[in-house]
N, CA, C and O atoms as a GROMACS GRO file, in nm:
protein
  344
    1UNK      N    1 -11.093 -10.309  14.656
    1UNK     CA    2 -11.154 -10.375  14.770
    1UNK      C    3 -11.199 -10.271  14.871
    1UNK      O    4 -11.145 -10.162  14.890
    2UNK      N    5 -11.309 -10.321  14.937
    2UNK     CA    6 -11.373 -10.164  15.010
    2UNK      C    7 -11.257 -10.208  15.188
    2UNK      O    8 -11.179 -10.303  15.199
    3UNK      N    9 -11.282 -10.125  15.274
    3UNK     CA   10 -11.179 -10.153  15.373
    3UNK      C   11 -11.221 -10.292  15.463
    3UNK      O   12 -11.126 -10.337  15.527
    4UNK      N   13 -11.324 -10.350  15.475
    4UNK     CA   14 -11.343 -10.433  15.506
    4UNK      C   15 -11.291 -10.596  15.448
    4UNK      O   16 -11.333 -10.708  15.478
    5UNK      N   17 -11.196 -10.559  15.363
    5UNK     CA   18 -11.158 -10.638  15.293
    5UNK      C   19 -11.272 -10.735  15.205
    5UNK      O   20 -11.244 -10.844  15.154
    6UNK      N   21 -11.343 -10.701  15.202
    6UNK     CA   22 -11.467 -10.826  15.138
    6UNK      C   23 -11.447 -10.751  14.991
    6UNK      O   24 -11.422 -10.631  15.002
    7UNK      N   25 -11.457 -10.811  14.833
    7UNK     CA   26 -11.480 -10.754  14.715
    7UNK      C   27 -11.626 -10.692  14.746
    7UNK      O   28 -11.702 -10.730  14.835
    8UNK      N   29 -11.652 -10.576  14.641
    8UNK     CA   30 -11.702 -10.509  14.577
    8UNK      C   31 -11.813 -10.610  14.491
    8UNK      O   32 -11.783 -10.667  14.386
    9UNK      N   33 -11.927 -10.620  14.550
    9UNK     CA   34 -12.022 -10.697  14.487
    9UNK      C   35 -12.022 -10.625  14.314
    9UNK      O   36 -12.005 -10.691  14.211
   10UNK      N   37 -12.043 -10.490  14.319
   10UNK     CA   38 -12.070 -10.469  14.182
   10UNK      C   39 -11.936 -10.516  14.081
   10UNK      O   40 -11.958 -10.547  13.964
   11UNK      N   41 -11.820 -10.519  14.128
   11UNK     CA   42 -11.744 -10.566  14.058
   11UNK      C   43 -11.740 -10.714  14.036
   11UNK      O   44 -11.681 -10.756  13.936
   12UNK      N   45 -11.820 -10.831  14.156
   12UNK     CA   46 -11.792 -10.945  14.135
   12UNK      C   47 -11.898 -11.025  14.076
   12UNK      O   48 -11.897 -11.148  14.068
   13UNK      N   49 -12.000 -10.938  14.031
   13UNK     CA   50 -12.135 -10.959  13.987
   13UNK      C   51 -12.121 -10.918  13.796
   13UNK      O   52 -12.049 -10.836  13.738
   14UNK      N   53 -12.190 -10.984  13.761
   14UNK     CA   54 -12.188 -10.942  13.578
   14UNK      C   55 -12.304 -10.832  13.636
   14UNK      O   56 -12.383 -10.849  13.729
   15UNK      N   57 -12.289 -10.717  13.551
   15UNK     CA   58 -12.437 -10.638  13.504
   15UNK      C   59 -12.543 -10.706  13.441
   15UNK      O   60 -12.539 -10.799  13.360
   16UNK      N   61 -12.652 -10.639  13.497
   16UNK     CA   62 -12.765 -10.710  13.395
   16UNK      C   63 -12.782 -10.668  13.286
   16UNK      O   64 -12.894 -10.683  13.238
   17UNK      N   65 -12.696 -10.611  13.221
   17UNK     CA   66 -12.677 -10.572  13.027
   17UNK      C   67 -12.602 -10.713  13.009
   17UNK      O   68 -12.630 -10.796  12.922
   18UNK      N   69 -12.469 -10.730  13.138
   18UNK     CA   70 -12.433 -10.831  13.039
   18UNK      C   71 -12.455 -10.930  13.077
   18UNK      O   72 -12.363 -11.007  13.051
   19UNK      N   73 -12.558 -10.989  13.145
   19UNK     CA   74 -12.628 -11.114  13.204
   19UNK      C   75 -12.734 -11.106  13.016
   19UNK      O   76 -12.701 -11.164  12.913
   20UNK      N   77 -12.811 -11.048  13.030
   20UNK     CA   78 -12.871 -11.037  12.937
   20UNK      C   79 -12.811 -11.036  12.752
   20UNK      O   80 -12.876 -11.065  12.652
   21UNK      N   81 -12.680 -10.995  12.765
   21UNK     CA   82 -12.620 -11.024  12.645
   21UNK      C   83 -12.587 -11.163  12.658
   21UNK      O   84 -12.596 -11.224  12.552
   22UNK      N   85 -12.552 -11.234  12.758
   22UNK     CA   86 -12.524 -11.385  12.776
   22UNK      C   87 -12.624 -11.427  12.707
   22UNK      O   88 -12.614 -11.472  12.593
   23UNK      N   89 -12.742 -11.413  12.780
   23UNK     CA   90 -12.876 -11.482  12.746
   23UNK      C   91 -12.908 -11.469  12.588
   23UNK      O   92 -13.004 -11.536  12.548
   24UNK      N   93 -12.834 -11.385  12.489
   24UNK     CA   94 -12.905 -11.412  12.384
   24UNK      C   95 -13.002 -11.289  12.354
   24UNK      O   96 -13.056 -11.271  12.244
   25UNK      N   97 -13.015 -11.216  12.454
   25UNK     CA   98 -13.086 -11.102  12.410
   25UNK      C   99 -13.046 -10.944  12.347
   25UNK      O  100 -12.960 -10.868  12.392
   26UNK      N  101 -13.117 -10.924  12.256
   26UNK     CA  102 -13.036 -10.798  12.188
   26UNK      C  103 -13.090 -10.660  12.230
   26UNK      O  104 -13.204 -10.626  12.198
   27UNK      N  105 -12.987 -10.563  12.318
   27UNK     CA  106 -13.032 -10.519  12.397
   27UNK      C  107 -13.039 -10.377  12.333
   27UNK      O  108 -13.064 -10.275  12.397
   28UNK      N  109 -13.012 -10.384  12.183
   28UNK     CA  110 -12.968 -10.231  12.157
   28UNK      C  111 -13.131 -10.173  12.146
   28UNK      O  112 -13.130 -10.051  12.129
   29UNK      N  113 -13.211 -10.207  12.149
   29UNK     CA  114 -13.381 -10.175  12.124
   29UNK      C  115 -13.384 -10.125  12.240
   29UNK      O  116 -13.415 -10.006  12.244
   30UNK      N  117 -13.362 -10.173  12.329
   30UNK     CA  118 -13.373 -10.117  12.532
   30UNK      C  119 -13.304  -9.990  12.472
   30UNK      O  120 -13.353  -9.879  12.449
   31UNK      N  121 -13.168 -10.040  12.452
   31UNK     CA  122 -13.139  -9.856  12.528
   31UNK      C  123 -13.143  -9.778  12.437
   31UNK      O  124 -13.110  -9.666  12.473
   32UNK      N  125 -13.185  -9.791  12.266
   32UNK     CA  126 -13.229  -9.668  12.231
   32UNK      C  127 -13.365  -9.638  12.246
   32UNK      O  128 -13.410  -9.535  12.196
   33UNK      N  129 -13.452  -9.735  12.326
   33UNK     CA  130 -13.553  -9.707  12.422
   33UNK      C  131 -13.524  -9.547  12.494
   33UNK      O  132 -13.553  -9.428  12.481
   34UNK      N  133 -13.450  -9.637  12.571
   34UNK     CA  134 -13.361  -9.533  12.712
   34UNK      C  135 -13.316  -9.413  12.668
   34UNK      O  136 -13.339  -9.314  12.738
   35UNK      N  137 -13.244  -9.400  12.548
   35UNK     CA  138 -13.228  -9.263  12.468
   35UNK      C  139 -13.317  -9.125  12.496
   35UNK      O  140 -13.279  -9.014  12.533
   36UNK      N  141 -13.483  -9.187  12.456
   36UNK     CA  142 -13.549  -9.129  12.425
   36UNK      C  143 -13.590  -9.094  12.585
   36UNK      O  144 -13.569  -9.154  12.690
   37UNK      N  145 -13.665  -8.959  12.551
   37UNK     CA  146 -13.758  -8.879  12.664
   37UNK      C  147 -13.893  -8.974  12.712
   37UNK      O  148 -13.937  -9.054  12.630
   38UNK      N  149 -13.934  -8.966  12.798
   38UNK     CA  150 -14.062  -9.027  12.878
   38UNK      C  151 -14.164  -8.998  12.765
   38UNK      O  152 -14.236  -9.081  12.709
   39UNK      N  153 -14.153  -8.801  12.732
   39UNK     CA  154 -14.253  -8.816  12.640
   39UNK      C  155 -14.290  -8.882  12.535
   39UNK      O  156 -14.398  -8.932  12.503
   40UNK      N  157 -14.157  -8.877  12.470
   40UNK     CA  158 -14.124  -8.994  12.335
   40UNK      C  159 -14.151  -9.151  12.350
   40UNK      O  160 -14.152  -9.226  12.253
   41UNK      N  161 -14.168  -9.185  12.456
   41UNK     CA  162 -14.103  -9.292  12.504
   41UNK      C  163 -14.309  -9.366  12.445
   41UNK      O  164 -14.351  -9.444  12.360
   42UNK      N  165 -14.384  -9.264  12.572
   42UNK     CA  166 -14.535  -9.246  12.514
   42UNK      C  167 -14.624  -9.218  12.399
   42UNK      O  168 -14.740  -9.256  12.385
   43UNK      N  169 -14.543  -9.136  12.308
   43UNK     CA  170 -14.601  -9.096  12.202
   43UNK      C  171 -14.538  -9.245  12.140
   43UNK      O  172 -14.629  -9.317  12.097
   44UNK      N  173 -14.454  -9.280  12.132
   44UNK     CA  174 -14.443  -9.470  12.014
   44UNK      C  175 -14.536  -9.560  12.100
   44UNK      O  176 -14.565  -9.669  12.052
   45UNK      N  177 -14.580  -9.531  12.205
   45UNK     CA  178 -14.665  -9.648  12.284
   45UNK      C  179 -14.780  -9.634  12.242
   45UNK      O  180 -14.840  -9.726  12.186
   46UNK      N  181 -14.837  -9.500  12.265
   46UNK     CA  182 -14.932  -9.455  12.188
   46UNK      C  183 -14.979  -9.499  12.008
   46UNK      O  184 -15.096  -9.520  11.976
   47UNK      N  185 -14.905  -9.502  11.946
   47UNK     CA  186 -14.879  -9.480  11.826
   47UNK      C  187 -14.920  -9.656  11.795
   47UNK      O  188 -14.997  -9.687  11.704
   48UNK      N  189 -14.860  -9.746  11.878
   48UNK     CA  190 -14.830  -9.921  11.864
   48UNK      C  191 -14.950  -9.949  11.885
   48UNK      O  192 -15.004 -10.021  11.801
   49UNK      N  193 -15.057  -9.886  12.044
   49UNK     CA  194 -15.142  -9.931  12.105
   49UNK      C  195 -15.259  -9.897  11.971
   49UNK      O  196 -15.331  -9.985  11.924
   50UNK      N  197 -15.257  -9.761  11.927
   50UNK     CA  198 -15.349  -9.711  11.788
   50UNK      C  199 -15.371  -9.838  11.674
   50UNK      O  200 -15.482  -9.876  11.634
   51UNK      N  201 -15.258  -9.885  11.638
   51UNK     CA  202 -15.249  -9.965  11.546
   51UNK      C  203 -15.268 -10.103  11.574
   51UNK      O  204 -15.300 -10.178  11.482
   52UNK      N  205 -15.255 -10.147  11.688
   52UNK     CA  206 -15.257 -10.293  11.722
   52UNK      C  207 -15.439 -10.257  11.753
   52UNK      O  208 -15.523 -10.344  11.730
   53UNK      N  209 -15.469 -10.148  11.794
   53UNK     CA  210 -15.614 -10.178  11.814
   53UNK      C  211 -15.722 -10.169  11.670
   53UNK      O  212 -15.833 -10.218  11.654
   54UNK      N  213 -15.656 -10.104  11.599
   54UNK     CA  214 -15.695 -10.070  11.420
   54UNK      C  215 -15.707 -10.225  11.369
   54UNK      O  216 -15.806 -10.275  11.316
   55UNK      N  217 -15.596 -10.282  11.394
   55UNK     CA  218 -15.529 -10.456  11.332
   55UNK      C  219 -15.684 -10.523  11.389
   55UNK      O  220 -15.769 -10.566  11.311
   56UNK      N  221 -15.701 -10.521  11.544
   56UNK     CA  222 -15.759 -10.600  11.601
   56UNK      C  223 -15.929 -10.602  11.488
   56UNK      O  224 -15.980 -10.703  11.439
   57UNK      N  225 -15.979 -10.464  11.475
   57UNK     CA  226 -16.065 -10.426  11.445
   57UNK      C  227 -16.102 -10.446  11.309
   57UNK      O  228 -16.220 -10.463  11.276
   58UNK      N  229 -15.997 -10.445  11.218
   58UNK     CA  230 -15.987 -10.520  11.079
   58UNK      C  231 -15.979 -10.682  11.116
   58UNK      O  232 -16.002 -10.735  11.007
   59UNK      N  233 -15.961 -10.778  11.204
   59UNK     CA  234 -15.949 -10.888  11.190
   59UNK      C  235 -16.102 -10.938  11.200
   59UNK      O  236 -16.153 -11.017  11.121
   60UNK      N  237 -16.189 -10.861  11.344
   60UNK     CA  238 -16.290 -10.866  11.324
   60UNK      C  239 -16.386 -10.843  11.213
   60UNK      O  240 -16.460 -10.929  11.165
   61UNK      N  241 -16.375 -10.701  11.172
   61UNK     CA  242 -16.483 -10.686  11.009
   61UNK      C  243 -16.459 -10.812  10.913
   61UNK      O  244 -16.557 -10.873  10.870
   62UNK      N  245 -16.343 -10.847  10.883
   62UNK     CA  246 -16.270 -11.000  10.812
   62UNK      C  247 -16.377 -11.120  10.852
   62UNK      O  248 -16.447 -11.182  10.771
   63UNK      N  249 -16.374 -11.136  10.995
   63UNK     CA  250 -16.388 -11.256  11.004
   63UNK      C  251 -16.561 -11.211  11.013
   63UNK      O  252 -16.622 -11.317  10.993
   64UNK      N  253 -16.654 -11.107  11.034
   64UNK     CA  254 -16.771 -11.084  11.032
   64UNK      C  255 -16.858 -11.101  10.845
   64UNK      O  256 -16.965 -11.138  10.796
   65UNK      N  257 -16.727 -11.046  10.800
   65UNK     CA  258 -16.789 -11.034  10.612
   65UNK      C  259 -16.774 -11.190  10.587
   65UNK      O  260 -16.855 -11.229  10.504
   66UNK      N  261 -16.686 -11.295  10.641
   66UNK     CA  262 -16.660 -11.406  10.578
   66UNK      C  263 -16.788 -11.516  10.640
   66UNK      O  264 -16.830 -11.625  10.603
   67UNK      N  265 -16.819 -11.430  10.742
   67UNK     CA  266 -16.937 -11.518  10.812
   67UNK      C  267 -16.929 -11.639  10.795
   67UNK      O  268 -16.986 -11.699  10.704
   68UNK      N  269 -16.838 -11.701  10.901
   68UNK     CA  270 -16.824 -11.835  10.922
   68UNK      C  271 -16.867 -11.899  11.041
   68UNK      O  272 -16.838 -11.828  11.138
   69UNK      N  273 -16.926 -12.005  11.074
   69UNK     CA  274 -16.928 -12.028  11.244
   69UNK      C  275 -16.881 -12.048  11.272
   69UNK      O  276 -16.903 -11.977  11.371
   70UNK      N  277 -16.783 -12.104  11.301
   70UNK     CA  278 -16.634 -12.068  11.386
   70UNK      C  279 -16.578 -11.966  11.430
   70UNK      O  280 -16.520 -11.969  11.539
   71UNK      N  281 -16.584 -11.878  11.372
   71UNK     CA  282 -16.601 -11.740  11.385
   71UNK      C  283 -16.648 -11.600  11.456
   71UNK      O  284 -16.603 -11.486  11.470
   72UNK      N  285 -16.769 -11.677  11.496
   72UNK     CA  286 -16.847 -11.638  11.590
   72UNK      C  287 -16.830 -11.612  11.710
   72UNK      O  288 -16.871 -11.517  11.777
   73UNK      N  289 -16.753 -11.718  11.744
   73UNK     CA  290 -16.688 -11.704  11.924
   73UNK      C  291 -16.590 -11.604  11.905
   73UNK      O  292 -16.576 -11.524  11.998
   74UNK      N  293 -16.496 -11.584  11.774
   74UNK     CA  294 -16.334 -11.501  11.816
   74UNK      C  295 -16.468 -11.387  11.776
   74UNK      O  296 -16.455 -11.298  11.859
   75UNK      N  297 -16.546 -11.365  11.716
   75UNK     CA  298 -16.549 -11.207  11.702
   75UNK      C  299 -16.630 -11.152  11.816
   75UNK      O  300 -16.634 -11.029  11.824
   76UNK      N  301 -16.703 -11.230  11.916
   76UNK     CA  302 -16.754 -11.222  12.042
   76UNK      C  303 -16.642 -11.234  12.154
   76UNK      O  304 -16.678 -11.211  12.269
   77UNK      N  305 -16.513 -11.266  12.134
   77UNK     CA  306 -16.402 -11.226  12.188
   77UNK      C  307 -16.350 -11.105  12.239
   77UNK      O  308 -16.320 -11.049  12.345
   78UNK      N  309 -16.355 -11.087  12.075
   78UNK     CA  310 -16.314 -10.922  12.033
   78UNK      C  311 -16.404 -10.786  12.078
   78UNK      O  312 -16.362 -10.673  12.105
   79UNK      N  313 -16.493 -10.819  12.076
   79UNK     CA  314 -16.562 -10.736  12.094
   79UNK      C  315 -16.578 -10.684  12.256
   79UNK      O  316 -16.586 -10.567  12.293
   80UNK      N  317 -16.582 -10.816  12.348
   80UNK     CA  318 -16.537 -10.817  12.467
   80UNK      C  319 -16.443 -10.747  12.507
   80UNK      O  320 -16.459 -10.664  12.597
   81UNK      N  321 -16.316 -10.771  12.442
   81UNK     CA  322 -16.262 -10.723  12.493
   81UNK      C  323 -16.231 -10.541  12.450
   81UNK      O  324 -16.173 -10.460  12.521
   82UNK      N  325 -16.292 -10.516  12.312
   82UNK     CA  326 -16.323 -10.425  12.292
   82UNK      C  327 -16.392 -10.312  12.398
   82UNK      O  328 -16.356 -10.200  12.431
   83UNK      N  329 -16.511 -10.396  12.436
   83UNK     CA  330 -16.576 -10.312  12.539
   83UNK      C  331 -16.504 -10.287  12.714
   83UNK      O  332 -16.540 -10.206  12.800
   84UNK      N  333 -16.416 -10.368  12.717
   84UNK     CA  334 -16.330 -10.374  12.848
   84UNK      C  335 -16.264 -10.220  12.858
   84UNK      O  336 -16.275 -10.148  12.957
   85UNK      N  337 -16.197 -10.189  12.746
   85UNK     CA  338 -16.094 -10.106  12.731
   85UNK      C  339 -16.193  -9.949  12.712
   85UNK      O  340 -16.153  -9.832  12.705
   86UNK      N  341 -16.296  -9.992  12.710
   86UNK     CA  342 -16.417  -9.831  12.706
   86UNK      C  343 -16.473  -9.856  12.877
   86UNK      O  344 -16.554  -9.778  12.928
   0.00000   0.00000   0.00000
């Protein structure tokens, strides 16, 4: 107890690891997140952002070779947003 007699919030409070283990969430991905260096941390962000934009870019050629009309709007989507990110 600090001298004011009042508890110690951090002691009367759960952490938010274990608020978050309550909830169901599995936290070991965070902290071998946290493990890693800033740089590291960028080079897998890097690495996700490469590939999720590769994915995006194959879904388009897909849906351009299958030439469907329906189609038309998501690959005018894509492309949008393609050009956002330039």
């Amino acid at each position: 107890m600090k001298p004011n007699n009042k508890p110690s919030r951090r002691r009367s409070l759960p952490s938010a690891w274990t608020r978050a283990k309550a909830c169901g969430i599995d936290i070991s991905l965070l902290k071998a997140n946290l493990r890693l260096t800033v740089a590291e941390r960028l080079l897998r962000h890097d690495a996700a952002l490469r590939s999720m934009l590769s994915l995006r870019d194959a879904v388009k050629d897909a849906k351009k070779a299958m030439n469907r009309p329906r189609d038309q709007e998501a690959i005018l989507q894509l492309e949008a947003l393609r050009e956002r990110e330039d």
